[in-house]
C-alpha positions in Angstrom: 0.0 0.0 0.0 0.7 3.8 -0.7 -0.5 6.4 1.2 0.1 10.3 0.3 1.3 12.6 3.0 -0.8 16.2 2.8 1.6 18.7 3.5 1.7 22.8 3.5 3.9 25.0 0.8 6.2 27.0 2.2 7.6 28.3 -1.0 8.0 27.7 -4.9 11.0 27.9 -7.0 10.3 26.7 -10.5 9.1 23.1 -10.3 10.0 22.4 -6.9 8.2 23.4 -3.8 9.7 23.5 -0.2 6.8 22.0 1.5 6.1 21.4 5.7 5.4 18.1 6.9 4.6 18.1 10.9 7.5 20.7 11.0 9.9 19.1 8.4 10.3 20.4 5.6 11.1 19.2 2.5 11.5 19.5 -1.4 8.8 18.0 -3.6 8.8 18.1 -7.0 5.9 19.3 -9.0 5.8 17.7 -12.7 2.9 16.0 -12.2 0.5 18.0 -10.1 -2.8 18.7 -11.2 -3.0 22.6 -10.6 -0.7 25.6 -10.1 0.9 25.6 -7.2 1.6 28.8 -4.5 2.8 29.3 -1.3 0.3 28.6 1.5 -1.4 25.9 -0.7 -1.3 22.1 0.7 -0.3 19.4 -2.0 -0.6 16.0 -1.6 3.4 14.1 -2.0 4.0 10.3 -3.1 7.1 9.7 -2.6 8.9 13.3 -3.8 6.6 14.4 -6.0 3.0 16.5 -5.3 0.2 14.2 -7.4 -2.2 16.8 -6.5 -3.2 20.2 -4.9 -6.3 19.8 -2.3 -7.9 21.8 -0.6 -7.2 22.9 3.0 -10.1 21.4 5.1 -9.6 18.4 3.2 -5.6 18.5 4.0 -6.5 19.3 7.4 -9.1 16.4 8.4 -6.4 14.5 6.7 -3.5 15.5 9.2 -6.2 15.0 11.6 -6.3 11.5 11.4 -2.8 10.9 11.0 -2.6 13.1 14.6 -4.5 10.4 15.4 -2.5 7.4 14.5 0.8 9.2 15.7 -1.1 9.6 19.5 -2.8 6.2 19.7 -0.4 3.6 18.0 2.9 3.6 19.5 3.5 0.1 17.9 2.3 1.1 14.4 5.2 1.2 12.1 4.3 4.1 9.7 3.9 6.3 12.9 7.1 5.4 13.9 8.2 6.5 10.9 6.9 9.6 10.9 8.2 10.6 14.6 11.5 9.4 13.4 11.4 11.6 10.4 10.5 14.4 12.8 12.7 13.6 15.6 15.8 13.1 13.1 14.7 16.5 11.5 16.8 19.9 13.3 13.9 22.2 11.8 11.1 19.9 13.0 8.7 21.6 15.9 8.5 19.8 18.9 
C-alpha cells in the first residue's frame, strides 16, 4: 500500500516546492501535479513528487487522522516513521 502525505507549501521555486510536513520540511517536485501551485497551498506528495493540490479542510481532516494514528499507536510502524522523520529532523517543531 501507498499512502500520500498532505503537507503545506512553504515556497516555490520553479518546479519544486519547499513544503512542511509536521514541522519538516522538504522539497517535492511538481511535474505532475494537477494545478498551479503557490505558497500557502497544501499538496498531496508520493514519494517526492505532489500528485495533487487539495484543498485545506480536506488537508486538514487529513493531518487529523494521522494526529491520530501518531497519538494512539505507539507500535504502528508508519507512525514510527513519521516521529523518526521528525525527531531526526533539526527544523522539526516539537
Amino acid at each position: 500500500m501507498c499512502l500520500g502525505v498532505p503537507g503545506l507549501v512553504v515556497s516555490v521555486e520553479g518546479n519544486v516546492a519547499t513544503v512542511d510536513f509536521w514541522g519538516v520540511r522538504k522539497n517535492v517536485l511538481l511535474d505532475v501535479v494537477d494545478a498551479p501551485v503557490a505558497p500557502g497551498d497544501y499538496v498531496l506528495n508520493h514519494v517526492g513528487f505532489a500528485i495533487r493540490r487539495i484543498p485545506a479542510d480536506e488537508a486538514l481532516a487529513t493531518l487529523a487522522l494521522y494526529e491520530q494514528i501518531l497519538r494512539e499507536s505507539p507500535n504502528d510502524l508508519m507512525a514510527q516513521d513519521v516521529r523518526g522523520e521528525v525527531a531526526a529532523s533539526p527544523e522539526a517543531v516539537r
